[in-house]
C-alpha positions as CSV (number, residue, x, y, z in Angstrom):
1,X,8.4,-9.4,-21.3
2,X,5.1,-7.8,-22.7
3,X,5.8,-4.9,-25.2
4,X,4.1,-1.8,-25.0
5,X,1.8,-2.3,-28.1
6,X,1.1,-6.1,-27.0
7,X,-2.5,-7.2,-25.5
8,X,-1.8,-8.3,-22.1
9,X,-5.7,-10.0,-22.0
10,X,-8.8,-10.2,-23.5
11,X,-12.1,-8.3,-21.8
12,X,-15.0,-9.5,-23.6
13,X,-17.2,-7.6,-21.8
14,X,-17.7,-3.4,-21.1
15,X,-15.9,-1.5,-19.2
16,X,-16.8,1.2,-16.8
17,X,-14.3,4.0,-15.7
18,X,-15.4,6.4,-12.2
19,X,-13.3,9.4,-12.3
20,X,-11.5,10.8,-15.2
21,X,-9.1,13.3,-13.5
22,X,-5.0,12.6,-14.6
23,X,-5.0,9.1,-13.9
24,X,-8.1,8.2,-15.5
25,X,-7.1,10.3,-18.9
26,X,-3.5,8.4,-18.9
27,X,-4.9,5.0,-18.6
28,X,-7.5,5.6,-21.4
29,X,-5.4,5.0,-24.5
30,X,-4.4,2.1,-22.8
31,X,-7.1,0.3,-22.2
32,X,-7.4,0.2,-26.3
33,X,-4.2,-1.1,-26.6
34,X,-3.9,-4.1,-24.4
35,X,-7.5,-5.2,-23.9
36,X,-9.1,-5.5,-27.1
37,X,-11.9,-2.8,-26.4
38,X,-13.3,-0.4,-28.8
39,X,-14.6,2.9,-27.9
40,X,-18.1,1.9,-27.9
41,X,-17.3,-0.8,-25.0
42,X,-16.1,1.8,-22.5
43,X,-18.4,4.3,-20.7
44,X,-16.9,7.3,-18.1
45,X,-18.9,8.3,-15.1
46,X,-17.4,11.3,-13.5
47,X,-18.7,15.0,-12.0
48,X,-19.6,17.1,-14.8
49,X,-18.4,17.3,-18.1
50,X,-14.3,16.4,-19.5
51,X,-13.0,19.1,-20.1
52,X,-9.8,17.6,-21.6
53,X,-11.5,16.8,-24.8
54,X,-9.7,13.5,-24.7
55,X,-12.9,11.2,-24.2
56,X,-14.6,12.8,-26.8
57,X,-11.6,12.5,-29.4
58,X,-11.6,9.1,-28.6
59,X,-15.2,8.5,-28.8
60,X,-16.1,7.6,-25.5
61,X,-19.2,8.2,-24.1
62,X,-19.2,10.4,-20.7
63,X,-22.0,10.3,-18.2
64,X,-22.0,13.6,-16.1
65,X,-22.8,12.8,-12.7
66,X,-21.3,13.0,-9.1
67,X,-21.9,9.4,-7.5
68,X,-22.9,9.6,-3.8
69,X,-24.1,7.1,-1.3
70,X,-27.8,7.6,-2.5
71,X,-27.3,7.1,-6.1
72,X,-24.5,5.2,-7.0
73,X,-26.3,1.9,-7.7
74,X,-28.9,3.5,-9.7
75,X,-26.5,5.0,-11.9
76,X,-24.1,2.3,-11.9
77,X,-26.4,-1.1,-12.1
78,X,-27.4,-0.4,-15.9
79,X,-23.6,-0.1,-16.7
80,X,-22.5,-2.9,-14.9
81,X,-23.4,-6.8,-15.6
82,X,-21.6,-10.3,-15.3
83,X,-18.2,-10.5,-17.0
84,X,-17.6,-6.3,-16.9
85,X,-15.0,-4.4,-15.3
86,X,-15.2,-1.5,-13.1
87,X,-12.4,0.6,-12.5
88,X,-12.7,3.2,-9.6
89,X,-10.5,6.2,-10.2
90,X,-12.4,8.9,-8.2
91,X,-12.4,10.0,-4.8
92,X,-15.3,10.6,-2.4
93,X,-17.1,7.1,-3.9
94,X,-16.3,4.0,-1.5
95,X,-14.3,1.3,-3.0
96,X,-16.1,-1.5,-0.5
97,X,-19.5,-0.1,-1.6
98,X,-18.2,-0.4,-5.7
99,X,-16.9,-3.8,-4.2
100,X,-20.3,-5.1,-3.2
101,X,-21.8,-3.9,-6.3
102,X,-19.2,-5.9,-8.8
103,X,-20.3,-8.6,-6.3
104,X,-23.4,-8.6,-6.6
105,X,-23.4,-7.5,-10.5
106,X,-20.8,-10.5,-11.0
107,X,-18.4,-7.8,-12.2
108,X,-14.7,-7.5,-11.9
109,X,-12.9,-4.7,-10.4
110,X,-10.0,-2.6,-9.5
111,X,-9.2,0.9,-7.7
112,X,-6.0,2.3,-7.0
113,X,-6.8,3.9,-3.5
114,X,-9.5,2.4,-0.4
115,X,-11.7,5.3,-0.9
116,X,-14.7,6.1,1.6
117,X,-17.4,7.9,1.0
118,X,-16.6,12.0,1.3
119,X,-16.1,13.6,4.6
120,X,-14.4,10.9,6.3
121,X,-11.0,12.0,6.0
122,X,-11.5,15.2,7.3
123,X,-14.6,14.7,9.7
124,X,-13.0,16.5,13.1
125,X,-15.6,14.2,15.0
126,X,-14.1,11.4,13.8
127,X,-10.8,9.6,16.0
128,X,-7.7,9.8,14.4
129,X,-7.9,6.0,13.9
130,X,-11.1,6.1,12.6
131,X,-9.8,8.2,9.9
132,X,-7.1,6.0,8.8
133,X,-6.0,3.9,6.0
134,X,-5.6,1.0,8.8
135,X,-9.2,1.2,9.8
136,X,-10.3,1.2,6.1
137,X,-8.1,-1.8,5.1
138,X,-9.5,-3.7,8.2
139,X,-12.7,-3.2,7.4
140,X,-12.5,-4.3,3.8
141,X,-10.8,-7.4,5.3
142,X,-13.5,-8.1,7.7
143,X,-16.1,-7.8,5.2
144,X,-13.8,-10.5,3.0
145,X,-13.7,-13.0,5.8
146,X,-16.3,-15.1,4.3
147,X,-16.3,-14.7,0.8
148,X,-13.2,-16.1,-0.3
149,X,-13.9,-16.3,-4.1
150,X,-16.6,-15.1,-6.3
151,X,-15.4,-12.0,-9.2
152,X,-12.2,-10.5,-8.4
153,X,-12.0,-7.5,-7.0
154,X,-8.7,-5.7,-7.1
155,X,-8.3,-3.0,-4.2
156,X,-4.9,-0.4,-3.9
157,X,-3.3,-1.1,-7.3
158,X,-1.8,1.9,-8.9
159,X,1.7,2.5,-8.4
160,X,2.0,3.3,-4.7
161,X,0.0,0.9,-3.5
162,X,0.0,-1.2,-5.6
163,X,3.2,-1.8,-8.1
164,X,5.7,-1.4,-5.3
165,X,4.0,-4.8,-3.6
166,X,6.0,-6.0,-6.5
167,X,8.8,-4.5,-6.6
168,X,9.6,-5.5,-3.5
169,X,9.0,-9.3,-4.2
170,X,12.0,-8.7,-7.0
171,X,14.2,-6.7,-4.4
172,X,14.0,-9.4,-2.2
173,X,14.8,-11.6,-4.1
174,X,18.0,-9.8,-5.7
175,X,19.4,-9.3,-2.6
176,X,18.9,-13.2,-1.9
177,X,20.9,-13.6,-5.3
178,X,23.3,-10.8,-4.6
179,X,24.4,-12.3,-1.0
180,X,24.2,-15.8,-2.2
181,X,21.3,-16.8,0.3
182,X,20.0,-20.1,0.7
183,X,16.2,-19.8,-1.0
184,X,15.4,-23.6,-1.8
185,X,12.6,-22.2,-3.9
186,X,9.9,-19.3,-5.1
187,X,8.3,-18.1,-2.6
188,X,4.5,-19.2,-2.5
189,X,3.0,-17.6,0.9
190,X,3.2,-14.6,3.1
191,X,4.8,-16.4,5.8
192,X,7.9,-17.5,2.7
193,X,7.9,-14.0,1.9
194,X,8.4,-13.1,5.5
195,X,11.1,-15.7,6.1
196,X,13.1,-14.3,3.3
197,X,12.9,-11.0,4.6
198,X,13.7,-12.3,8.4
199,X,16.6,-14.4,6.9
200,X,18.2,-11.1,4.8
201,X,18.2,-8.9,7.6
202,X,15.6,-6.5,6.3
203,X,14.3,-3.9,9.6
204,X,13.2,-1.0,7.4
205,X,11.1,-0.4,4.1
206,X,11.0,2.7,2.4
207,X,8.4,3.3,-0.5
208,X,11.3,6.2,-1.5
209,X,10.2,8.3,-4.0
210,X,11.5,11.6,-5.4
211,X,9.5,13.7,-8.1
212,X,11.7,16.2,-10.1
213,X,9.4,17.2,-12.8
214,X,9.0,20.9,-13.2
215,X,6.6,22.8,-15.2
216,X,7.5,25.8,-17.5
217,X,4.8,28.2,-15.6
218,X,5.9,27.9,-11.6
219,X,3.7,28.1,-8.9
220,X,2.2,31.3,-7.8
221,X,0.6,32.3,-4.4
222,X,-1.9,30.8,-3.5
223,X,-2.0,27.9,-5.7
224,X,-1.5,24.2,-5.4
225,X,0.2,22.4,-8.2
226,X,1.0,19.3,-8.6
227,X,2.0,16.4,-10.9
228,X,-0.9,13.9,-10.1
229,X,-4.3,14.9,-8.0
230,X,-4.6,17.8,-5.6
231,X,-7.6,16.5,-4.4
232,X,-5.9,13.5,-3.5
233,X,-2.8,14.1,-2.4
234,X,-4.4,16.5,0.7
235,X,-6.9,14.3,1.0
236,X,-4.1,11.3,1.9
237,X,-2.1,13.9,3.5
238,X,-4.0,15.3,6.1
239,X,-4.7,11.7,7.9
240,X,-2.9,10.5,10.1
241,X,0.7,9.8,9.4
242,X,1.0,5.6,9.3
243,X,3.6,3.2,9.6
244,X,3.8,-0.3,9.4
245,X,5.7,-1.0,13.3
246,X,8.8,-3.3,13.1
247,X,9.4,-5.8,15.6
248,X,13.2,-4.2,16.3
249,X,12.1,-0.7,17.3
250,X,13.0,0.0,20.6
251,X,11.6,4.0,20.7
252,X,8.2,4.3,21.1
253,X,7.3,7.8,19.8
254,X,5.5,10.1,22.2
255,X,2.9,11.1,19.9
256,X,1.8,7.6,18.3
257,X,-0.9,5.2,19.1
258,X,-2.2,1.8,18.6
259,X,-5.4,1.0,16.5
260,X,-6.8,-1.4,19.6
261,X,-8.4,-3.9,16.7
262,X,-7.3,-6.2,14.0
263,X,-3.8,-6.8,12.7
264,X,-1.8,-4.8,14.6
265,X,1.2,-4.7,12.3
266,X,0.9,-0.6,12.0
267,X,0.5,2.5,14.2
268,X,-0.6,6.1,13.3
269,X,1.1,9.6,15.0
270,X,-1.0,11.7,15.9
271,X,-0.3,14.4,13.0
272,X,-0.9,14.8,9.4
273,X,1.3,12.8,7.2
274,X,2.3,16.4,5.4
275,X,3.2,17.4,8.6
276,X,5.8,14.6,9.0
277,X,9.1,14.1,7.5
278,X,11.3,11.4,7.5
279,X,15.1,10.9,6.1
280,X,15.2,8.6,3.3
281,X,17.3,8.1,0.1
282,X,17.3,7.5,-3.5
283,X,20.3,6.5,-5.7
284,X,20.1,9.9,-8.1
285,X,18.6,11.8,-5.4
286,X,20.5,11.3,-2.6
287,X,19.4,11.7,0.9
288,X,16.5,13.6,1.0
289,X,14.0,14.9,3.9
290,X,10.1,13.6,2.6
291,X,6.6,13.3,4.0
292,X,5.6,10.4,6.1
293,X,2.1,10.6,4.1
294,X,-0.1,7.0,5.2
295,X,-0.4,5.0,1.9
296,X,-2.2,1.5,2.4
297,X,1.3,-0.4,1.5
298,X,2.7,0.5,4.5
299,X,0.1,-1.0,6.5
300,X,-0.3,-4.2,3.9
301,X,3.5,-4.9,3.2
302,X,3.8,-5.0,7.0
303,X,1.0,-6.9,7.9
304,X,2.0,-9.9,5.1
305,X,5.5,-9.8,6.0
306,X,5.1,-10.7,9.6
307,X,6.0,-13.5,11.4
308,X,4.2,-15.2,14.4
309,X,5.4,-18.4,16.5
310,X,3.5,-19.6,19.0
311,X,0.7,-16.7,18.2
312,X,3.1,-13.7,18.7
313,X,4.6,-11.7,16.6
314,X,8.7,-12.6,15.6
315,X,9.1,-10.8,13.0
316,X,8.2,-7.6,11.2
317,X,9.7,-4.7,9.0
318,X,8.9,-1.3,9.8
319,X,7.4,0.0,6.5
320,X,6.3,3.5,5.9
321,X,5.9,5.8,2.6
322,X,8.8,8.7,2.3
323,X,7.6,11.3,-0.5
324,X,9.5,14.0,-1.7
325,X,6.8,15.4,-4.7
326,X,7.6,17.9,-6.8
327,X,9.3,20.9,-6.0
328,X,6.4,23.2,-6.8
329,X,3.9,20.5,-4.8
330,X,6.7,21.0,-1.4
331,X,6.1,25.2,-1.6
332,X,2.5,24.3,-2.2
333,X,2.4,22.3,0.9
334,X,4.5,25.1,2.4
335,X,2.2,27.5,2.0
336,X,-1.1,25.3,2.8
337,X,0.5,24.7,6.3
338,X,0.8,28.5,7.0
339,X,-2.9,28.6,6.3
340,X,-3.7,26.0,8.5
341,X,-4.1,23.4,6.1
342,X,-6.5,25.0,4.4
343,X,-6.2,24.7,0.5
344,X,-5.5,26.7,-1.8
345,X,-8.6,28.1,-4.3
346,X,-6.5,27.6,-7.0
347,X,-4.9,24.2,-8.1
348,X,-3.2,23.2,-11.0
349,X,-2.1,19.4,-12.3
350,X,0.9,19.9,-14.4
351,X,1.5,17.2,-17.5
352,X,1.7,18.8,-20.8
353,X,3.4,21.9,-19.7
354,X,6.2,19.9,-17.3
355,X,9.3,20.8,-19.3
356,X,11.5,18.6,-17.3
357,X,12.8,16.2,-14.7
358,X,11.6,12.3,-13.5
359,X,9.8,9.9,-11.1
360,X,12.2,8.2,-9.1
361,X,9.9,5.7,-7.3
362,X,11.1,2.7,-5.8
363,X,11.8,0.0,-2.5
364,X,13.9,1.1,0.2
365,X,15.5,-2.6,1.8
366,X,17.9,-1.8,4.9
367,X,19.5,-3.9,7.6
368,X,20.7,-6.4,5.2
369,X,24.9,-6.3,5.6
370,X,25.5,-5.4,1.8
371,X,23.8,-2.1,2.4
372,X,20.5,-0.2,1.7
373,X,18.8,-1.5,-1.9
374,X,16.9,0.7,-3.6
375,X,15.2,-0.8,-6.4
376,X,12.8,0.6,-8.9
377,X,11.4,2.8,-11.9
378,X,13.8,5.5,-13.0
379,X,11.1,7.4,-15.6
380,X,11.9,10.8,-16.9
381,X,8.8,13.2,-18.7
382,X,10.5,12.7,-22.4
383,X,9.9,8.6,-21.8
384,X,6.7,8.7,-20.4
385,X,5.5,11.1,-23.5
386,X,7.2,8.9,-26.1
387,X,5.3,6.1,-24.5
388,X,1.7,7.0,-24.1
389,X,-0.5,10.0,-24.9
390,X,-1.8,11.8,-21.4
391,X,0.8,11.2,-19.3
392,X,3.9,12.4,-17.2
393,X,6.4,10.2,-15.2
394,X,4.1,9.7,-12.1
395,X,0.7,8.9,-14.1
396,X,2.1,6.6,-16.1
397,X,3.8,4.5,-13.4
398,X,0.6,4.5,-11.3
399,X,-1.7,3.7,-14.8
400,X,1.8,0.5,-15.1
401,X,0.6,-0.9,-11.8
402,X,-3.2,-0.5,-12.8
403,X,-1.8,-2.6,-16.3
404,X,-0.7,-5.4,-14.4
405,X,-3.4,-5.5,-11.8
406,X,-6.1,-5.9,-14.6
407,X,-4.3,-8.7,-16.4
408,X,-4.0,-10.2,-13.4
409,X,-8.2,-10.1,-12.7
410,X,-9.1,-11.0,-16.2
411,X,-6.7,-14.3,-15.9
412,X,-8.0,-15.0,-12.3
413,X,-11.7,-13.9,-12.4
414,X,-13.2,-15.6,-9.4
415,X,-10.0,-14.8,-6.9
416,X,-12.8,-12.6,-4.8
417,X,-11.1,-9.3,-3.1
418,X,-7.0,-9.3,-3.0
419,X,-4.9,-6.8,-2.1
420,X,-1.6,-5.9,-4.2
421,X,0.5,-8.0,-2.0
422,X,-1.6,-10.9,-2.8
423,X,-0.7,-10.9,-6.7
424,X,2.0,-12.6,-8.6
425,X,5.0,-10.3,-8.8
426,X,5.8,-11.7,-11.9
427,X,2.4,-11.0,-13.8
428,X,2.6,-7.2,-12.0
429,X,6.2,-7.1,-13.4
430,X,5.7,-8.4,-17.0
431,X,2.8,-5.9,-17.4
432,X,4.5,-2.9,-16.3
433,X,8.0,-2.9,-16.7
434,X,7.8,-1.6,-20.5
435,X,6.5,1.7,-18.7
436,X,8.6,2.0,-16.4
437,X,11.3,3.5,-18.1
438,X,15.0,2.3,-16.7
439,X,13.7,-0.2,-13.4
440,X,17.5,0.0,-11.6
441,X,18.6,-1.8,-8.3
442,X,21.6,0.3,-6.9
443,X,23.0,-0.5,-3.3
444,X,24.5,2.1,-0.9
445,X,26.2,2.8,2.4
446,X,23.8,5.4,3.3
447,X,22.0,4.9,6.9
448,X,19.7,7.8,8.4
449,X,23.0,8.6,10.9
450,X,25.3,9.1,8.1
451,X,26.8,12.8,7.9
452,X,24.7,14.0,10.5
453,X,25.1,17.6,11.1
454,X,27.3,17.5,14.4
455,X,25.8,21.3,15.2
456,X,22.9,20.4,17.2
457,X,22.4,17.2,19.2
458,X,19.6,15.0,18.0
459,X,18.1,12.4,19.5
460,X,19.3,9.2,18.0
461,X,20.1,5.9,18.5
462,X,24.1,5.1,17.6
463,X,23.6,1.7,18.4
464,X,21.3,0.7,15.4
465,X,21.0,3.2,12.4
466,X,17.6,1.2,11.5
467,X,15.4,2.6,14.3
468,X,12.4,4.8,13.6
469,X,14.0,7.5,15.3
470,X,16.9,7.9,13.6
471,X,14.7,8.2,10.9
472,X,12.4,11.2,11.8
473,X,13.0,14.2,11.2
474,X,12.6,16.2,14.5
C-alpha cells in the first residue's frame, strides 16, 4: 500500500487547477507530495482572488477570472498543452466543454462532479429530467460513443462519486470471501461485476454516509454552514431526487418518472433530493433518516451492474445516495426549506474551527443472507489534520478519491473518457486508503422494517424488507 509521503506517479508536465474553494485548497499540498510538481508547474484559475492565503504561501500563481461559455478557451488554451493535467474543481464551468478542450489540447483530465454550465440546475423552464444528473451522464456518454481512446479524461472522481465505485468492488468481493462464494476469478467486466452482485443476493446499494463534525461557533439564523461547498451541496440538492431502479421493486412510486432515453437503469421523483429522506444505516451511527440527494454513482453503479439476457434487463440493484451531513448543514437545510429553498445570504464552510466528530462514508450491500455490509472510511477531524494541511474528514476523503483517480490517468494516458466505475479498484484503493483513516467492513441485522414505530401504520412491504418503499421516509 502507498504511504502518505510516497509519489504515487510522475506528471511531467503543468498542471492546471479550476476552482480553489475547500476541495481545491485540500488537494493542493498534495499534489506536491505525490506527483513530483513544484510550485512553479501549477497554475489556479478561479473567481477572484484566494482569500485563504494558502496559494500564495505556497507559491502558486492564481489567475483571477470567472470562466463562462464565452471565455473559457481563451483563458484556458495558453495553460493547457499536450501531456498537462486539468483538474476541474469549480462549479458553473461544464466538465464535457473542459473535456473537449483536454481533447483537443491533448491534455489529461479529471473533475469530481458532471458540471454544466450555470443556470441549468435551477432553470424552472427546464424538465425535471433535463435537469438531472442522468441526462448529463448520458450526454457525456453519447458524445464518447466514438472516441474510444485519445488523453484520458477522468469524470465524477472525488469521494462520492468517485471512490465509493471502489469500495464497492472490495465489498463485493468480501462478502464473496465471507460466504465462501464460488468466484473462479477477478472480475474483469461490468457484466462479471454484475454476476457477482446477482449471485450474492445484493437488491439495495446505499452510498451511507453520516457527517458528525461540529464546529466550535454553531450556526446562526440565517446562515448555511457546512463542512464541504454550500454552493454545491444546494446546487446537487435541489434536482431532482435519483435513483438507480432495481429490477426487484415491485412499488412504483406515485411521484417518479422515467428519463424516456438512454440507459434506463435510474429514475428521478419529482422533488428535490433535500426534500427526500430515506432510512439507511451506518455501523457507529445507527439507523439514521438522510437525504435522497442525486449523486452520479447512483445512476453509474446501476447502470454497470446490470444484467441483460436476450436484450432485457435481469438484473439490477437499486442504488441511491443516503446523506445525513452535518448537524449544523440539517438545521441549515431546515431553515432553507421554510424559505422556500431560497438560500441563505450568509454561508460558512467549517474546517479549521470543527472541534469535533467524523465522516462516516461508505457502501450499503443488502439482500445478501449474512446481513447488510457496510464497508468504508471511518475518518475523524484529528486524523484528517495529522494527515494533510487544509482539510477536515469529508475533504480529505473526496481529495483520497481525486489521489487515486489521477494515478490512475497518468499510468493510462490515452484511456479517452471513463467514469469511476470504469477504474481498477485496486489502483483507486492503493492511492487512497492511507487517507482514509480506519476503512472498516461491519455486517448487521438491520433492514428498513426493523423496530418500526408500531404507532402509526406505514405503508410497507412485510414481504421483502429491500423494497424502495420500505425505505422512504413518508
Amino acid at each position: 500500500m502507498t504511504k502518505k509521503n510516497e509519489p504515487l506517479a510522475r506528471l511531467d508536465g503543468k498542471l492546471t487547477m479550476i476552482g480553489f474553494g475547500s476541495i481545491g485548497q485540500a488537494l493542493l499540498p498534495l499534489l506536491f507530495r505525490h506527483f513530483g510538481l513544484k510550485p512553479a508547474d501549477v497554475k489556479i484559475v478561479k473567481p477572484g482572488e484566494d482569500r485563504s492565503g494558502l496559494a500564495r504561501e505556497l507559491g502558486v500563481e492564481v489567475i483571477p477570472v470567472r470562466l463562462e461559455e464565452g471565455n473559457f478557451a481563451a483563458v484556458l488554451e495558453p495553460l493547457v498543452d499536450k501531456g498537462d493535467f486539468l483538474i476541474n474543481l469549480s462549479v458553473d464551468v461544464s466538465s464535457l466543454a473542459l473535456v473537449k478542450l483536454c481533447r483537443e489540447r491533448g491534455a489529461l483530465y479529471l473533475d469530481t462532479c458532471n458540471e454544466p454550465w450555470g443556470g441549468r440546475y435551477d432553470d424552472p423552464g427546464l424538465p425535471p429530467s433535463r435537469r438531472s444528473n442522468y441526462s448529463l451522464r448520458e450526454e457525456v456518454l453519447a458524445w464518447r460513443l466514438d472516441k474510444r481512446s485519445g488523453p484520458t479524461a477522468v469524470i465524477t472522481q472525488g469521494a462520492n462519486p468517485g471512490l465509493v465505485s471502489a469500495l464497492l468492488k472490495q465489498a463485493l468481493l468480501n462478502i464473496a470471501a465471507d460466504t465462501h462464494a464460488e468466484l473462479e476469478a477477478m472480475p474483469a467486466s461490468y457484466e462479471d461485476w454484475a454476476a457477482l452482485a446477482q449471485q450474492l443476493g445484493i437488491k439495495v446499494v446505499h452510498i451511507a454516509e453520516r457527517d458528525t463534525q461540529v464546529a466550535k461557533a454553531r450556526k446562526q439564523r440565517g446562515e448555511f454552514v457546512n463542512t464541504w461547498s454550500v454552493r454545491g451541496f444546494v446546487d446537487e440538492g435541489l434536482q431532482p431526487a435519483e435513483l438507480g431502479w432495481g429490477t426487484h421493486e415491485r412499488h412504483w412510486p406515485a411521484d417518479a418518472a422515467r428519463h424516456g432515453f438512454g440507459s434506463d437503469a435510474a429514475i428521478y421523483l419529482k422533488r428535490p433530493g433535500i426534500g427526500t429522506r430515506v432510512r439507511s444505516w451506518t455501523p457507529l451511527e445507527g439507523p439514521y433518516h438522510g437525504f435522497l440527494v442525486t449523486h452520479a454513482e447512483s445512476i453509474s453503479i446501476a447502470d454497470h451492474l446490470t444484467l441483460r439476457k436476450d436484450g432485457q434487463v435481469v438484473y439490477r440493484p437499486t442504488v441511491h445516495y443516503a446523506y445525513h451531513p452535518s448537524d449544523d448543514a440539517v438545521l441549515s437545510l431546515h431553515e432553507m426549506a421554510g424559505k422556500n429553498w431560497q438560500l441563505q445570504h450568509r454561508q460558512r464552510i467549517v474546517r479549521d474551527e470543527i472541534a469535533e466528530g467524523m465522516d462516516e462514508l461508505g457502501v450499503l450491500l443488502m439482500g445478501n443472507p449474512k446481513g447488510a455490509y457496510w464497508y468504508g472510511s471511518r475518518l475523524t477531524i484529528e486524523q484528517a489534520r495529522e494527515l494533510a494541511p487544509a482539510n477536515s474528514a469529508t475533504s480529505l476523503q473526496v481529495v483520497a478519491g481525486i489521489l487515486g483517480g489521477m494515478s490512475w490517468a497518468l499510468c493510462h494516458p490515452d484511456a479517452g473518457l471513463v467514469e469511476p466505475d470504469d477504474l481498477d479498484h485496486r489502483v483507486m484503493l492503493e492511492a487512497a486508503m492511507p487517507y482514509l483513516g480506519e476503512v472498516a467492513g461491519v455486517y448487521g441485522d438491520w433492514t428498513p422494517l426493523k423496530e418500526r414505530s408500531p404507532l402509526f401504520d406505514e405503508e410497507k412491504d412485510e414481504d421483502d424488507p429491500w423494497q424502495f418503499l420500505n425505505f422512504r421516509v413518508a
